[in-house]
TORBAKE-249074 format. One record per residue (C-alpha): x, y, z; residue in one letter. Coordinates in nm, 4 decimals. Example, Ala and Ser with C-alpha at 12.3 -4.5 7.8 and 13.67 -1.06 7.14 Angstrom:
! TORBAKE-249074
1.2300	-0.4500	0.7800	A
1.3670	-0.1060	0.7140	S
//
This chain:
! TORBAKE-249074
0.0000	0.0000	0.0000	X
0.1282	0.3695	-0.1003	X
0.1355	0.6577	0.0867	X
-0.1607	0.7491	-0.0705	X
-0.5342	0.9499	0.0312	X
-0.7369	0.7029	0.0781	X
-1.0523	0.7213	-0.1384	X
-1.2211	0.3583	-0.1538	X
-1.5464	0.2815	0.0215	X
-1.5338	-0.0265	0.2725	X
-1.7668	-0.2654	0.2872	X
-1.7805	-0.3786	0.6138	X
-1.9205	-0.0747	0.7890	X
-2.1709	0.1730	0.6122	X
-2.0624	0.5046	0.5758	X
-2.2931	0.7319	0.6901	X
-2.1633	1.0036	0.9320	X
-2.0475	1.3836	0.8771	X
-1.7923	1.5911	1.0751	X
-2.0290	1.6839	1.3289	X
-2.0960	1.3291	1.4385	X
-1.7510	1.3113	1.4532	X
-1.7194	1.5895	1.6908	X
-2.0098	1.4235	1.8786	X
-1.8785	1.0732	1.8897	X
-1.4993	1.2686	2.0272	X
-1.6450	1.5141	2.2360	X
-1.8601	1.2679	2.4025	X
-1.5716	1.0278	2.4540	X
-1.3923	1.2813	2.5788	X
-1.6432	1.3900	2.8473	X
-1.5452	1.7445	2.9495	X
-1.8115	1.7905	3.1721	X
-1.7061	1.4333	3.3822	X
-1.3278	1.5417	3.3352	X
-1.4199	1.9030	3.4505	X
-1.6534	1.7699	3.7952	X
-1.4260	1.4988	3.8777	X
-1.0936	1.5052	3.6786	X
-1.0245	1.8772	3.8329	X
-1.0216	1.7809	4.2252	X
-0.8776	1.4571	4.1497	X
-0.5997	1.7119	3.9309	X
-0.5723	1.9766	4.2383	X
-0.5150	1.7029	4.4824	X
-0.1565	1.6464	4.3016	X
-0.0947	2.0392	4.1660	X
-0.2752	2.2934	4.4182	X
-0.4205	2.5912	4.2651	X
-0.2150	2.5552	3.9281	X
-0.5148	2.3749	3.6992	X
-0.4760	2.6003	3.4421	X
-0.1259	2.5478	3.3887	X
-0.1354	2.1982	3.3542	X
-0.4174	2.1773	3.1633	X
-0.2409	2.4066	2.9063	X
0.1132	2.2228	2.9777	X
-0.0305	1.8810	2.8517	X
-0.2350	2.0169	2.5652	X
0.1350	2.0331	2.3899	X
0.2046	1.6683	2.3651	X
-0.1379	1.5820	2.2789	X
-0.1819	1.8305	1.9981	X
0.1850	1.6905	1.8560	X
-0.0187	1.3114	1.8799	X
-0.3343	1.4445	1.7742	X
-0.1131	1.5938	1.4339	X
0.0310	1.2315	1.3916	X
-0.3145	1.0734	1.4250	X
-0.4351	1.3201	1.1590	X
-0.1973	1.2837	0.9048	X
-0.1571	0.8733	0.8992	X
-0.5166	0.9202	0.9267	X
-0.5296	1.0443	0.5505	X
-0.2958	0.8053	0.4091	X
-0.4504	0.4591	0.6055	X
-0.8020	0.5035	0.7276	X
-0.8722	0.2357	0.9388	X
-1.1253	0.1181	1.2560	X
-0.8097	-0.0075	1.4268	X
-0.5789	0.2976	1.4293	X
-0.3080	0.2888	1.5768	X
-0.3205	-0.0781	1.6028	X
-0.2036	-0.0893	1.2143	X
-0.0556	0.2370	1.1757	X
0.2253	0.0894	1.4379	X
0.2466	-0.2185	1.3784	X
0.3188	-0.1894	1.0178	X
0.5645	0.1359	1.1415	X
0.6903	-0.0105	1.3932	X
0.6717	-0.3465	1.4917	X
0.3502	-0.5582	1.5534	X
0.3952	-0.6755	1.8845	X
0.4286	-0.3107	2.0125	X
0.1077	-0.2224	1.7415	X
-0.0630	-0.5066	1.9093	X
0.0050	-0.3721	2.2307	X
-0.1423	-0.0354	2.1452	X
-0.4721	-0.2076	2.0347	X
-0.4532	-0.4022	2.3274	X
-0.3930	-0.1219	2.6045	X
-0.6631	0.0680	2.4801	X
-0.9498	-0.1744	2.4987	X
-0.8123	-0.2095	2.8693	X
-0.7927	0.1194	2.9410	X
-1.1499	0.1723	2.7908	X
-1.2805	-0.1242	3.0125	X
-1.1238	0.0260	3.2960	X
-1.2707	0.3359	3.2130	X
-1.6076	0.2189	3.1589	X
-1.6200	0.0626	3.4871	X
-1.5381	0.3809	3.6629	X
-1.7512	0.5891	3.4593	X
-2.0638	0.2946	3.5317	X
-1.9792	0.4177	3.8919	X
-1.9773	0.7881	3.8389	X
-2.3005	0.8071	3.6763	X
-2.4941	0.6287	3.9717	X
-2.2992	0.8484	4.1501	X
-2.4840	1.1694	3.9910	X
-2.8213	0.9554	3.9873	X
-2.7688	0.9257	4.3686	X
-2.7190	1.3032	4.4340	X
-3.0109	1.3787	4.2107	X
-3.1766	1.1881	4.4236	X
-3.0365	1.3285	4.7302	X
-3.1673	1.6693	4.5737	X
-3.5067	1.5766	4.5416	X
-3.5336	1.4313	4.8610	X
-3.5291	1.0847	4.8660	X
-3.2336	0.9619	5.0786	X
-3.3730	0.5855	5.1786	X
-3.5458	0.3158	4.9893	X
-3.6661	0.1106	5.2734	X
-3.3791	0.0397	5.4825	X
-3.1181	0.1354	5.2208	X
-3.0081	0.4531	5.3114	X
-2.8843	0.6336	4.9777	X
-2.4778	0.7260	4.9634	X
-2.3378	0.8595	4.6427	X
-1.9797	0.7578	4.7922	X
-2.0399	0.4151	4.7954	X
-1.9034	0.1851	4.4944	X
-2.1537	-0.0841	4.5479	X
-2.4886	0.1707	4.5169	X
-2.3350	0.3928	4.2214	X
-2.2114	0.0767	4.0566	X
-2.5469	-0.1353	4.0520	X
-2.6936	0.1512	3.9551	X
-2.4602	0.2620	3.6920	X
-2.4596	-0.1416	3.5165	X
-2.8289	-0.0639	3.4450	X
-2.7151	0.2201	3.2961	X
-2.4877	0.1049	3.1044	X
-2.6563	-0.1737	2.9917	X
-2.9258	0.0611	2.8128	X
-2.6298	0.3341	2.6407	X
-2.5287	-0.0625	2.4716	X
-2.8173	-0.1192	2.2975	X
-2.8363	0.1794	2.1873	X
-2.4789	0.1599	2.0403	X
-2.5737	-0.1459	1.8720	X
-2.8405	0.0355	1.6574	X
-2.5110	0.2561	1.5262	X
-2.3127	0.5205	1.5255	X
-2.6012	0.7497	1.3666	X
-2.8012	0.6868	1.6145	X
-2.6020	0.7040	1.9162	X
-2.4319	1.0629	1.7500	X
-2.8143	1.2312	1.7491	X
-2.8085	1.0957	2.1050	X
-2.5260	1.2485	2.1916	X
-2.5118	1.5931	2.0217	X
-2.8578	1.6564	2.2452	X
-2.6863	1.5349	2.5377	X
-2.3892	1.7694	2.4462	X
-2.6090	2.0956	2.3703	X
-2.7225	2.0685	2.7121	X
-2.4123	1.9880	2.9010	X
-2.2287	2.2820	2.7391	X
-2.4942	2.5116	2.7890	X
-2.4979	2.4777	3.1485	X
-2.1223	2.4082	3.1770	X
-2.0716	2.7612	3.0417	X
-2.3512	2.9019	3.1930	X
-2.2312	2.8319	3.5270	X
-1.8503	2.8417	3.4761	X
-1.9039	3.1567	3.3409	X
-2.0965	3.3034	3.5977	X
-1.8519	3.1837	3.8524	X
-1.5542	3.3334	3.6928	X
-1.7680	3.6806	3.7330	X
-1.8382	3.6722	4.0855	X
-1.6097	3.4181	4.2727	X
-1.5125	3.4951	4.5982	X
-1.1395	3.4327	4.5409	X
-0.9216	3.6493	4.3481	X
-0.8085	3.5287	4.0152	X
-0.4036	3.5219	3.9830	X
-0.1647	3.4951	3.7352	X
-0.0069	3.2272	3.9072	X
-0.2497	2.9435	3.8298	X
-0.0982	2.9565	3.5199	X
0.2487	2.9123	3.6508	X
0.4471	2.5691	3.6112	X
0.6982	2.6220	3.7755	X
0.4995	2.6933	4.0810	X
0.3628	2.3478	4.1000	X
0.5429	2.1751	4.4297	X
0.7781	1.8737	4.3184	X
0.8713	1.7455	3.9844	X
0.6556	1.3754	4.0996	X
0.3529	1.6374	4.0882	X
0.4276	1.7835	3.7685	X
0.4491	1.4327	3.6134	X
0.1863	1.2921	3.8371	X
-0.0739	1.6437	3.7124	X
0.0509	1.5930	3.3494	X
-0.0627	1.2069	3.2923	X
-0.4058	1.3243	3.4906	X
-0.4493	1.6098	3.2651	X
-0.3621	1.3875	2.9634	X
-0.6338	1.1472	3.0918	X
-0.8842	1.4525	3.0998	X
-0.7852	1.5027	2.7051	X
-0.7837	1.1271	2.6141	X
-1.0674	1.0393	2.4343	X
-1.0616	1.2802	2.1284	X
-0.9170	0.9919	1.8789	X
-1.2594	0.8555	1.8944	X
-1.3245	1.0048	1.6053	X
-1.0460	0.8264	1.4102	X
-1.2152	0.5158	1.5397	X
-1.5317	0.5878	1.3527	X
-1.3142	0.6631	0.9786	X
-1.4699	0.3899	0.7752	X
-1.8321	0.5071	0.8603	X
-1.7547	0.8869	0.7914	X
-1.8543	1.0041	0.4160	X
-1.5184	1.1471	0.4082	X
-1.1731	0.9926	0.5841	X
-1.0957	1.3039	0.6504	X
-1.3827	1.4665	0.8011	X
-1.2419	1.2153	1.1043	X
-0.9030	1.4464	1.1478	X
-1.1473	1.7541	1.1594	X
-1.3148	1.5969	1.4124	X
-1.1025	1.4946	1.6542	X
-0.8947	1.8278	1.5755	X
-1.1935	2.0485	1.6429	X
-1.2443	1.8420	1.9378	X
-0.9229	1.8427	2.1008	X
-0.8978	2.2403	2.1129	X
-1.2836	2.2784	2.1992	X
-1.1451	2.0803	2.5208	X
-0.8651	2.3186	2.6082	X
-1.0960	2.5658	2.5536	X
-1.3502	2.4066	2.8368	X
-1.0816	2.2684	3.0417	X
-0.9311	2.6397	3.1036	X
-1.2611	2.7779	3.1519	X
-1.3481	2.5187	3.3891	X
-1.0158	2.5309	3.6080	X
-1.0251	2.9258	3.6431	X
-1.3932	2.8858	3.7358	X
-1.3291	2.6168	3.9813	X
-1.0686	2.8396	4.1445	X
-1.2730	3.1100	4.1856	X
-1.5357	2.9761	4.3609	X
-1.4058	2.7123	4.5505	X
-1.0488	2.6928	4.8062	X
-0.8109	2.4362	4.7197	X
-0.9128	2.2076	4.9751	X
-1.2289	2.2424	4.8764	X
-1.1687	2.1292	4.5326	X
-0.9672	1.8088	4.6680	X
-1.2027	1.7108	4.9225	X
-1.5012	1.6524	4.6967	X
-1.4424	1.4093	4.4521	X
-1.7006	1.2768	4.2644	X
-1.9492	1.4938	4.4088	X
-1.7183	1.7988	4.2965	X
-1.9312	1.9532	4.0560	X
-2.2660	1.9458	4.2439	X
-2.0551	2.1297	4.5224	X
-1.9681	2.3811	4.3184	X
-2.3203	2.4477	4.1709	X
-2.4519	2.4365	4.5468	X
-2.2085	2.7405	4.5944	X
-2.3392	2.9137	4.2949	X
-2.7350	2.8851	4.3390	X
-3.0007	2.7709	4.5255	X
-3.2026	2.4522	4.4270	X
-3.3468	2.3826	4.1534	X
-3.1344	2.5735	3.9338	X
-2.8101	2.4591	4.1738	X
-2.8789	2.0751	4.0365	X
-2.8127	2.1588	3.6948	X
-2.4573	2.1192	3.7052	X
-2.5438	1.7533	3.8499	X
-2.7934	1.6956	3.5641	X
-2.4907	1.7269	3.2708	X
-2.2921	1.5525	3.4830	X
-2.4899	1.2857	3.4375	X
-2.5688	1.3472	3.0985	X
-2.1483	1.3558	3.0261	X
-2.1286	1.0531	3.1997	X
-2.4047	0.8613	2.9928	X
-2.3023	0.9746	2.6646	X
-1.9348	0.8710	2.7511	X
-2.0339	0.5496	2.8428	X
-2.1997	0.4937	2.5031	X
-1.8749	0.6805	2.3186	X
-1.6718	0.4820	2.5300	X
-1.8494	0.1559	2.4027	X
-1.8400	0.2556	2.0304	X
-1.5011	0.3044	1.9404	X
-1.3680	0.0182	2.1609	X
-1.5569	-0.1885	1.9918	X
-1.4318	-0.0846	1.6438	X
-1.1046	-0.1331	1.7442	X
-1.1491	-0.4869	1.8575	X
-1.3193	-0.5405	1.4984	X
-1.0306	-0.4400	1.3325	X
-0.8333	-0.6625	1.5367	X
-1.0595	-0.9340	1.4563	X
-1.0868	-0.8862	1.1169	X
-0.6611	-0.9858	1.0838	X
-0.7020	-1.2967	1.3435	X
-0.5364	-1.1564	1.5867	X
-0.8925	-1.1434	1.8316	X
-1.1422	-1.4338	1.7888	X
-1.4349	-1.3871	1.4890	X
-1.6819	-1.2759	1.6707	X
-1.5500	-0.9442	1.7036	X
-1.5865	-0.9045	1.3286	X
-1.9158	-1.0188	1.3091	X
-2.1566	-0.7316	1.1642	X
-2.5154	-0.7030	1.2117	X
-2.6891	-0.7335	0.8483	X
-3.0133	-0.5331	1.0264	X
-2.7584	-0.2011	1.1226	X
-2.4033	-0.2318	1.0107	X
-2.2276	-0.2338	1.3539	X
-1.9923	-0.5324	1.4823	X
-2.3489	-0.5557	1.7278	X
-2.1869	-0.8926	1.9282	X
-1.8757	-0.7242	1.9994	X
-2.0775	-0.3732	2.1127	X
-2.2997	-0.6113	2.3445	X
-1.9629	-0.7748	2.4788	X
-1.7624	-0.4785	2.5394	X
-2.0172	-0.3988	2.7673	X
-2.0665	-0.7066	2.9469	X
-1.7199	-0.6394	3.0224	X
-1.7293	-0.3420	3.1771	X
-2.0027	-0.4225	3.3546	X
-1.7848	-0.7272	3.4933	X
-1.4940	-0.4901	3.5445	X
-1.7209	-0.2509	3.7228	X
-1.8323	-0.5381	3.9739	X
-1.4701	-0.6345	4.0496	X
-1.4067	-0.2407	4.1768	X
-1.6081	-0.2955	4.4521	X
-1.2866	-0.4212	4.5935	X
-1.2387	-0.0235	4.6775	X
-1.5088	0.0448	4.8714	X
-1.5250	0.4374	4.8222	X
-1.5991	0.5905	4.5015	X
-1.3228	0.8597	4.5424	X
-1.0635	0.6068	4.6092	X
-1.1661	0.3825	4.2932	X
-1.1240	0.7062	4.0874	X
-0.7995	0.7836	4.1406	X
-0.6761	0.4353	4.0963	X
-0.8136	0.4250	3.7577	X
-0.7341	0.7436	3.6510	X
-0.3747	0.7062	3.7607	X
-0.3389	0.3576	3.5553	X
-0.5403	0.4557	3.2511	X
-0.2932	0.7778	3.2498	X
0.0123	0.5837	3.2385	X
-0.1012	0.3665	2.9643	X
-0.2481	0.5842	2.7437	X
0.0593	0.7945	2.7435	X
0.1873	0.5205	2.6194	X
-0.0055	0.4256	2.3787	X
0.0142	0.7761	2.2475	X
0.3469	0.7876	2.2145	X
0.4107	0.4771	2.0082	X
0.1330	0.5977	1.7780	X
0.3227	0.9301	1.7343	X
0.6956	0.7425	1.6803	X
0.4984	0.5612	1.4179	X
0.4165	0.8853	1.2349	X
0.7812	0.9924	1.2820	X
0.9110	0.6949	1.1266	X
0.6661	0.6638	0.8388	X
0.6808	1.0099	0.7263	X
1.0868	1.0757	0.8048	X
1.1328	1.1241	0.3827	X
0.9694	1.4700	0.4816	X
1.2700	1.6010	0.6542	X
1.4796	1.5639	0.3138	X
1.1941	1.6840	0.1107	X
1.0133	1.9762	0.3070	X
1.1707	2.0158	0.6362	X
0.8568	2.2455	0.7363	X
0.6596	1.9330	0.6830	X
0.9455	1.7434	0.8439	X
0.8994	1.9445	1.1519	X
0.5256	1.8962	1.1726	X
0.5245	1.5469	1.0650	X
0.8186	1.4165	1.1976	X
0.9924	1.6252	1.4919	X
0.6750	1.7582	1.6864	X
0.5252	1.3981	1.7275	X
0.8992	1.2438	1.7867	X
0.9039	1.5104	2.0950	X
0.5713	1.4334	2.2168	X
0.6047	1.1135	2.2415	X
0.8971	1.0896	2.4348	X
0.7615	1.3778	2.6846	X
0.4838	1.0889	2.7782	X
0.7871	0.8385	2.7723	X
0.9434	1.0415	3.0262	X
0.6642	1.1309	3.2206	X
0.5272	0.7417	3.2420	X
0.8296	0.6087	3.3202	X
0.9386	0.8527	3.5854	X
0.5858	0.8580	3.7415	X
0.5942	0.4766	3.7754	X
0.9501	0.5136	3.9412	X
0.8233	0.7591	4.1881	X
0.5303	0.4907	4.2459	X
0.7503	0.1845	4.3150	X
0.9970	0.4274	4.5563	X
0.6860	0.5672	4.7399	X
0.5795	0.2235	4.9321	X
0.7185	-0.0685	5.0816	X
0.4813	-0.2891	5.0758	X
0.1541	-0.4216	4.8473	X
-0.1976	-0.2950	4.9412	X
-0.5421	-0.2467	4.7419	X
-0.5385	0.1690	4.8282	X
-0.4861	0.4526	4.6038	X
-0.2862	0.5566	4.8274	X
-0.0263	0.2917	4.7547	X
0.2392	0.3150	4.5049	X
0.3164	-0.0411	4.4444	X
-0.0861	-0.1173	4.3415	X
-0.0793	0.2417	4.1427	X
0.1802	0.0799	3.9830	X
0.1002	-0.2936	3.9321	X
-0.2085	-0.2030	3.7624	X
-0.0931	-0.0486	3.4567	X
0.1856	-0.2938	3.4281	X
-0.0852	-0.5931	3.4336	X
-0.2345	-0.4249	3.1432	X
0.0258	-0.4035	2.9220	X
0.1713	-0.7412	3.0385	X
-0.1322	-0.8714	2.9358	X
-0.1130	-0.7794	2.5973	X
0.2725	-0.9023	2.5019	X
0.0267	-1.2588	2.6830	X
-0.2208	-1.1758	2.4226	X
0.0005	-1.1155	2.1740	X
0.1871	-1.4522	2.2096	X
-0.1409	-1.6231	2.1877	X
-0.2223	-1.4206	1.8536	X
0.0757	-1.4948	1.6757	X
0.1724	-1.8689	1.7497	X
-0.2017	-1.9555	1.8542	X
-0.4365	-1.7920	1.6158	X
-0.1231	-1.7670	1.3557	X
-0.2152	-1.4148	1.2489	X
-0.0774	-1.2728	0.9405	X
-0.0362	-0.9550	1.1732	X
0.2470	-1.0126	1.2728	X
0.4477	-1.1294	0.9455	X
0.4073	-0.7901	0.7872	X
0.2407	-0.5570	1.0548	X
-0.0351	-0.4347	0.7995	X
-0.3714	-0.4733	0.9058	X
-0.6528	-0.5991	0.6984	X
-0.7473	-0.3122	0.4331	X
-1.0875	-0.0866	0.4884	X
-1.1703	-0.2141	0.1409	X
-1.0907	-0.5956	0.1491	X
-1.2886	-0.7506	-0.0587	X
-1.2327	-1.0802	0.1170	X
-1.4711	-1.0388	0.5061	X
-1.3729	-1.2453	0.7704	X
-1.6786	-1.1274	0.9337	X
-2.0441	-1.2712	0.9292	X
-2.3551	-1.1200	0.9341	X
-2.5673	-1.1617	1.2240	X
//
């Protein structure tokens, strides 16, 4: 295959999507209102007062990995990403691994964000009075309530994704209207009459208190961010391949956009111990301090609202991913198995899922909400920096020509990614070293290094396991030549429902 734009129409999925469900599919992924209500006090726990800075700090590395997504995006269109663009760049154990980490991480995400939206079903429920149902007294902090609750949620933003991605983007761009509408609303308003002075200083770096928190508030910020190549997931059911980079570049600076807005706001209204101490329940706090009820729940309501529609976003891409996989062998068929009645790999949406509906059920292991959250966020950080950064050393490597033909291009296609990608090298790798030196000893806590650690090692052990099993098991023809299975095969491994 040449370097080439990509022009043919695959078979597999139907093409049927514009930029704007793009941005919807990306946007909801990404969640800014869940990253803004939760991601910010987990974020201010680690960095003070500084959320602005970091928030701008790791938009750098990200927009150099969001360029490299774009531009192998034009040339190789495909559901599995960076699962073929670095495998056949790279290597395809380490392209494997990429496809691999992310369904993980996605899992993992899933099951927290199951648990987050009971979480804001249980405070709307606090705010409308109904703390017990029968002897069950209602707690938004516990995992076991906001996970049951969250499964049935979960279990209903599936089915939906089943139907497609047409139908779940409608879903979602209401969802969105809403959640921006009082995000803004309200973090504009509480920019305008906070009661603690803005300062120049938030947006300091150097200010932040140890180099472990700088690393530590980058791969949190970068988690806040992640979710924006959802829209590269969805490139064989877009009209256009590219109408996918637009989308997930529109998306990605839309975020910054929120993410400052929301960190100044944050900082106006509420004290830094105020913004660590709350958690989950962070941005219902900060609405409480804004209004009275009802108009004070609002903020709760898109929470909710982010929460669903990144569940569903969450599902959708994940499961093109693993279809991709599937479709070269290296996952089982049914993966690649696409519903004749709607044109979605339906078995592999409904097991996704199941899941992280199983994953969600094993959390209860940390019994407080707060405490699962920053477990999570802390291991999905580490390994989607590195997934990240292999994707952008495989758009350094495939486009290097460029620095003997056009050295602007060179810089753009070739340097900024190369430097990205090892700032998340650096910061993984140091963060996990200032993880295995912080404790002595093993212990299910967030509060312990050696489990913040273990977990995102387990994932991406796991997938050199998976890999093994892929190559000498399943005898994929993955890993002879790294190329993954073209958007326009005309030869389907798949098989209609």
């Amino acid at each position: 295959m040449t370097d080439q734009p990509y022009t043919a129409d695959p078979p597999e999925l139907r093409r049927s999507l514009g930029v704007l469900d793009g941005i919807a599919v990306a946007a909801s992924s990404t969640a800014a209102t869940t990253s803004i209500g939760i991601g910010l006090g987990v974020t201010a726990g680690v960095v003070g007062l500084h959320l602005p800075a970091i928030m701008l700090l790791a938009f750098l590395p990200v927009l150099g990995i969001a360029g490299a997504y774009s531009r192998l995006n034009r040339v190789e269109p495909n559901a599995g990403n960076g699962y073929v663009w670095v495998g056949r760049s790279l290597n395809p154990w380490l392209g494997f691994l990429v496809g691999w980490v992310n369904i993980v991480a996605t899992v993992a995400f899933l099951a927290y964000t199951t648990a987050v939206t009971g979480s804001a079903l249980l405070q709307l429920a606090g705010e409308a009075g109904v703390h017990r149902i029968g002897s069950l007294a209602l707690d938004p902090g516990s995992t076991a309530q906001t996970t049951a609750l969250g499964i049935v949620v979960l279990v209903a933003v599936t089915l939906t994704a089943v139907t497609g991605i047409r139908t779940a983007a409608r879903l979602q761009t209401g969802l969105l209207v809403f959640e921006y509408v009082v995000l803004l609303g309200f973090c504009g308003y509480g920019i305008v009459t906070g009661p603690h002075p803005f300062s120049l200083s938030w947006f300091d770096p150097f200010a932040i208190p140890s180099a472990t928190a700088l690393a530590q508030g980058l791969l949190l910020s970068v988690f806040c961010y992640w979710g924006f190549e959802a829209a590269f997931s969805v490139n064989e059911e877009v009209r256009d391949p590219r109408d996918a980079s637009r989308a997930g570049l529109i998306t990605l600076v839309t975020m910054l956009g929120l993410f400052l807005l929301g960190s100044v706001a944050f900082q106006r209204v509420l004290s830094e111990q105020e913004l660590a101490g709350h958690g989950a329940e962070g941005l219902a706090f900060f609405g409480d301090r804004l209004a009275a009820q009802p108009w004070a729940a609002l903020p709760l309501v898109a929470l909710m609202f982010s929460a669903v529609a990144s569940l569903q976003a969450g599902v959708i891409p994940t499961a093109r991913g693993m279809f991709a996989m599937s479709r070269d062998r290296t996952l089982g068929p049914v993966w690649s198995r696409v519903s004749a009645r709607y044109g979605t790999p339906a078995a592999g949406t409904l097991l996704i899922g199941a899941l992280a509906a199983a994953v969600a059920g094993l959390a209860l292991v940390i019994p407080r909400l707060a405490d699962m959250i920053m477990a999570t966020v802390n291991a999905v950080g580490i390994v989607v920096a590195l997934s990240y950064a292999l994707t952008a050393l495989a758009a350094a490597a495939r486009f290097r020509s460029l620095l003997r033909e056009d050295w602007r291009q060179g810089v753009a296609a070739v340097v900024l990614p190369a430097l990205s990608a090892l700032a998340l090298l650096g910061l993984g790798g140091y963060l996990g070293w200032s993880f295995y030196t912080s404790a002595d000893h093993f212990e299910v806590s967030a509060d312990n290094g050696w489990f913040l650690l273990a977990t995102p090692v387990a994932m991406i052990v796991s997938g050199f396991v998976a890999a093994g099993w892929a190559k000498y098991v399943r005898r994929s023809p993955y890993f002879r030549t790294g190329r993954g299975t073209d958007a326009d095969a005309p030869q389907l491994l798949t098989t209609p429902n």
